[in-house]
N, C-alpha and C positions, 0 to 999 in steps of 0.2 A: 776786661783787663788781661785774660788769660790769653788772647791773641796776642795783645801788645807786649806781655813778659817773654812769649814764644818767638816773636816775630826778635826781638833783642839777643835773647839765649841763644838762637839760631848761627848768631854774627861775629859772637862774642859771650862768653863770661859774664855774668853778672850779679850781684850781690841785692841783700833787701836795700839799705840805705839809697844803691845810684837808683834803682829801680821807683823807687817810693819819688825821687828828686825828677825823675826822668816822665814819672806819671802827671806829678803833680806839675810840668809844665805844659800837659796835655790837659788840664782843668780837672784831671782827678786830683780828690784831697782824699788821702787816707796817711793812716799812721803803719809802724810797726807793728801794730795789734790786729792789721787787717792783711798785710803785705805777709809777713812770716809764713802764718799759716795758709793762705794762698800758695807760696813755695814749695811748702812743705808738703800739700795736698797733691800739688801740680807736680812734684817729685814720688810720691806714692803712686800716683796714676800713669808710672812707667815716661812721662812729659819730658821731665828735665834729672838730670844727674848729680848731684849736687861732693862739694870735694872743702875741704878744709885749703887758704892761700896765707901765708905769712905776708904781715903788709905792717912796715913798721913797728917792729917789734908785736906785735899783733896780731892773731891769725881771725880771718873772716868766711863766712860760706860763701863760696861763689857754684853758680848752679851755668849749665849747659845743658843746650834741647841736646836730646835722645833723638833717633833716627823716629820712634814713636812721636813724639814732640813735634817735630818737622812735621811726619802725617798730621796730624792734630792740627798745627798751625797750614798747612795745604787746604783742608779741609774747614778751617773757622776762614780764609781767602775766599772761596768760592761762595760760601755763605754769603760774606759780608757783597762778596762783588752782585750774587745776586739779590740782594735786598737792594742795594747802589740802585739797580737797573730796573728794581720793581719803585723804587722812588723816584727818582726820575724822568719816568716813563709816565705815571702819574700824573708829576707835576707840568710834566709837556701836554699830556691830553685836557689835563686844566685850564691850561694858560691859554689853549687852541679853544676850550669852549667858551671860555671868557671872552674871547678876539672875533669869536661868532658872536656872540652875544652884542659886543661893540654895534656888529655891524648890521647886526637886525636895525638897532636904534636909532 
């Protein structure tokens, strides 16, 4: 999740509620009670910045990546890209010994 609040803060501004709405159309379900302190953690680890926004008679937190953050989120990319490329590759050399296997039979 900490990529995907990074990869967002990066772009744009954003708050626990869009965040929590924005996860959960990605088939994470969490609440406020899991989402906050994620921010808040992710904000102590130098991640994201976080600032008070008046919205509606209302003020809200809304958090942005840190130039740390951006590293952070550079760095959780190339993970992710090379885990893609270790699954993948697997699933190719699979599918090729399965297609041998066909062709024994």
């Amino acid at each position: 999740m900490r990529p995907h609040v990074l990869h967002h803060a990066s772009r744009e501004p954003v708050f626990g509620l869009g965040m929590i709405q924005e996860l959960n159309r990605h088939g994470y379900k969490l609440g406020p009670g899991t989402m906050y302190p994620l921010l808040q953690g992710m904000e102590k680890r130098g991640w994201l910045k976080s600032s008070k926004q008046k919205v509606s008679q209302r003020s809200r937190r809304v958090y942005v990546a840190t130039h740390a953050g951006r590293q952070a989120l550079k760095t959780g990319q190339e993970r992710v890209r090379e885990l893609f490329e270790e699954i993948t590759a697997d699933a190719v050399t699979s599918n090729a010994s399965l297609n041998g296997c066909r062709h024994i039979m």
